[in-house]
KOLFI-890866 format. One line per 3 residues: number of its first residue (from 1); their letters; for each residue x, z, y of C-alpha. Coordinates in steps of 0.25 Angstrom, whole numbers, plus 5000, padded with zeros to 4 digits. Layout:
REM KOLFI-890866
NUM) A) X:Z:Y ~ ...
//
This chain:
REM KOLFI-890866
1) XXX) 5118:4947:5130 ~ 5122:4941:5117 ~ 5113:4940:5104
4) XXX) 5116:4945:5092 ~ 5110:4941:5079 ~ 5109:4952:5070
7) XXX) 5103:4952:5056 ~ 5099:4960:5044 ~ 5093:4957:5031
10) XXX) 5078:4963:5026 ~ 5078:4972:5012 ~ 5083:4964:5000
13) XXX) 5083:4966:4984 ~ 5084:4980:4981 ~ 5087:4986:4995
16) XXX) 5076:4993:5002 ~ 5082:4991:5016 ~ 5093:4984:5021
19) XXX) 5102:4991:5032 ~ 5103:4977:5039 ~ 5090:4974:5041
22) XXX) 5088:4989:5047 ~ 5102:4986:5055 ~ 5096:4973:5060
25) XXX) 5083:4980:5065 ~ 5092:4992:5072 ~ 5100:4983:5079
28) XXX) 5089:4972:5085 ~ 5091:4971:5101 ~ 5104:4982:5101
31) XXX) 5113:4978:5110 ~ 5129:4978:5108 ~ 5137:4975:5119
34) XXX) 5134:4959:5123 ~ 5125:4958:5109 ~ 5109:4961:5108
37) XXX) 5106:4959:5093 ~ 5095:4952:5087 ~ 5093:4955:5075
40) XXX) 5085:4949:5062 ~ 5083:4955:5049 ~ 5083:4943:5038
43) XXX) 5074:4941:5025 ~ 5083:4943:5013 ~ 5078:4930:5010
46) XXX) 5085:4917:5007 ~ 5072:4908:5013 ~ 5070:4917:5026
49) XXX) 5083:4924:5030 ~ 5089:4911:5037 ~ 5075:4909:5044
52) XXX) 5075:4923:5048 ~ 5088:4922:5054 ~ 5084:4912:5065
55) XXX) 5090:4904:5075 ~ 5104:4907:5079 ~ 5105:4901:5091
58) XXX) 5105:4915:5100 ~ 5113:4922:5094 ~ 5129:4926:5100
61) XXX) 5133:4935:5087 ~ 5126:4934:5073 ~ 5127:4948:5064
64) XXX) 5122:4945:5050 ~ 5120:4959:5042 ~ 5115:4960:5026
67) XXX) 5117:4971:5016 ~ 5130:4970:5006 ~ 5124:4981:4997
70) XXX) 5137:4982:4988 ~ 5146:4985:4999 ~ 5152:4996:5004
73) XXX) 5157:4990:5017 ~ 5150:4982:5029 ~ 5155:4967:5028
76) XXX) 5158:4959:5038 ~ 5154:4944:5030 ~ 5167:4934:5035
79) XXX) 5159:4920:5025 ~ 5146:4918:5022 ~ 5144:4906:5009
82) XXX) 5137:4894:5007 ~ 5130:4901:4995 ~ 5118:4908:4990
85) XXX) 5122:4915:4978 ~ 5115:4927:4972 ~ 5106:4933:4961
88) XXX) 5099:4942:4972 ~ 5085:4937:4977 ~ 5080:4936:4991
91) XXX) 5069:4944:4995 ~ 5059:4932:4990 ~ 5066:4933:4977
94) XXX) 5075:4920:4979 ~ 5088:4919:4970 ~ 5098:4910:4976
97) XXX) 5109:4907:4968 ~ 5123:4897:4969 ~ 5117:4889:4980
100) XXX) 5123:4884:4994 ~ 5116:4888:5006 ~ 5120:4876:5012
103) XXX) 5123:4864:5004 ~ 5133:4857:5015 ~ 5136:4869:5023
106) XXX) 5151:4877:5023 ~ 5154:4886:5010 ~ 5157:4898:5017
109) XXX) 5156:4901:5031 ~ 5164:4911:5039 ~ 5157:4921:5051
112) XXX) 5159:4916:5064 ~ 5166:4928:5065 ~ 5179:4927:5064
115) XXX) 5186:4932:5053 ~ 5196:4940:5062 ~ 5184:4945:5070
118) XXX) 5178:4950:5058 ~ 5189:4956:5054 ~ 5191:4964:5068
121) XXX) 5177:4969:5067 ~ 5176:4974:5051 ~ 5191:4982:5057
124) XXX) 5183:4988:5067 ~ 5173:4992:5061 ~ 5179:4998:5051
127) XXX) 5189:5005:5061 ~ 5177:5010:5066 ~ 5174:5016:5053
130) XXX) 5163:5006:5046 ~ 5167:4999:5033 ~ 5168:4986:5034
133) XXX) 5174:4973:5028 ~ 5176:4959:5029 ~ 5169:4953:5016
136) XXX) 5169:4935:5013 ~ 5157:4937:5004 ~ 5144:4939:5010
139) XXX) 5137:4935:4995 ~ 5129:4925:4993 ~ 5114:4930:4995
142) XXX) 5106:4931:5009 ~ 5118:4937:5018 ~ 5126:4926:5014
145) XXX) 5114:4917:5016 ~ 5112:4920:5031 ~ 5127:4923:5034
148) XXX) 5131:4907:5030 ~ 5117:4903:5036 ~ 5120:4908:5049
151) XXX) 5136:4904:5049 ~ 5131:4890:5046 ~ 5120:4889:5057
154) XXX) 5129:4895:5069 ~ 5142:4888:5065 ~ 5131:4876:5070
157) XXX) 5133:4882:5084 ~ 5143:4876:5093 ~ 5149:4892:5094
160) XXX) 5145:4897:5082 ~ 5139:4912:5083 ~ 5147:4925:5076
163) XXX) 5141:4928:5065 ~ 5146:4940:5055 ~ 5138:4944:5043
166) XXX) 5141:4959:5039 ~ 5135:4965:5026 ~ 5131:4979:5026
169) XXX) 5132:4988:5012 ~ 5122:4995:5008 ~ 5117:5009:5016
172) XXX) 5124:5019:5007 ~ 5137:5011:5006 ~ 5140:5009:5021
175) XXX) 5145:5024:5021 ~ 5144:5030:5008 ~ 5145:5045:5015
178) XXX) 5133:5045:5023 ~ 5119:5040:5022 ~ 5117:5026:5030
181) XXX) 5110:5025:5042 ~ 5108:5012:5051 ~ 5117:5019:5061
184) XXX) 5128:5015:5052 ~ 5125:5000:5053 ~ 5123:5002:5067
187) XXX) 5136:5008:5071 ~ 5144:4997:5063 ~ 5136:4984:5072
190) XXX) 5136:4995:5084 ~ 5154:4993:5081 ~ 5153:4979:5077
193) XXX) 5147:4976:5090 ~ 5157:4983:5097 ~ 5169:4977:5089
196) XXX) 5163:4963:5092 ~ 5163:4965:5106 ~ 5178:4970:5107
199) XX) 5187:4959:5114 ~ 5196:4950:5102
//
């Protein structure tokens, strides 16, 4: 059985809950198909997130998840940046503005995903009737941070894990005709896993 990484973020700025940390407990030990996932919810917090995350050693797939409250499709993040650029604190009330997260490190990093695997999955899932798109900009704030964190430390790895970052919109804007419910998130990961798992 192969192990799966899956994370969330805790409740951050002005949002009381946040579906990926919810998502993140739901799914802890659930099987799919060769994949158990092991899942960690994150401090929205530039000092303790990377800590939180933990060593990558044992992991076969990494699936990264935070909330894009402005969107009104899921993303499937393609880059992560060398950058931390935003006027939005952490959770300790940290500001980090214009500044590299690495100083001799790549200035963009691309999934280890490929891009044509990523494109076949955000087509199935939306064939399967979610909203979802391919997006280059995960912004510059925590999900950004732990995306290029993560890239950069397994590209160190002589096969270097997959690792996606998808962004979630907000509850009320996934499906603007009915109210959200987790089984919404769920049923997405539940036909990710299973495109995944199709033979290329």
């Amino acid at each position: 059985m192969k192990t799966c990484l899956f994370t969330g973020f805790t409740s951050f700025l002005d949002y009381s809950a946040n579906p990926t940390e919810e998502l993140a407990r739901e799914l802890d030990a659930k099987i799919f198909g060769d994949y158990q996932i092991s899942s960690k919810v994150l401090p929205v917090d530039y000092a303790q997130a990377e800590q939180a995350l933990g060593p990558l050693e044992n992991y076969q797939l990494i699936i990264l998840n935070g909330l894009a409250s402005g969107r009104t499709s899921i993303s499937l993040e393609t880059q992560a940046y060398n950058q931390i650029d935003s006027p939005q604190p952490d959770t300790r009330g940290t500001i980090i503005q214009n500044q590299c997260i690495h100083p001799s490190a790549q200035r963009s990093l691309s999934s280890s995903f490929s891009r044509s695997q990523i494109q076949a999955l955000s087509e199935g899932l939306n064939r399967r009737g979610h909203p979802v798109q391919l997006s280059d900009d995960p912004g510059r704030y925590l999900c950004n941070f732990i995306y290029y964190k993560t890239l950069l430390a397994i590209a160190q790895r002589p096969r270097p894990v997959p690792c996606l970052f998808i962004h979630w919109p907000a509850h009320q804007k996934l499906d603007p005709a009915s109210a959200f419910t987790i089984s919404n998130y769920l049923e997405v990961i539940s036909d990710f896993f299973s495109l995944l798992m199709q033979p290329a």
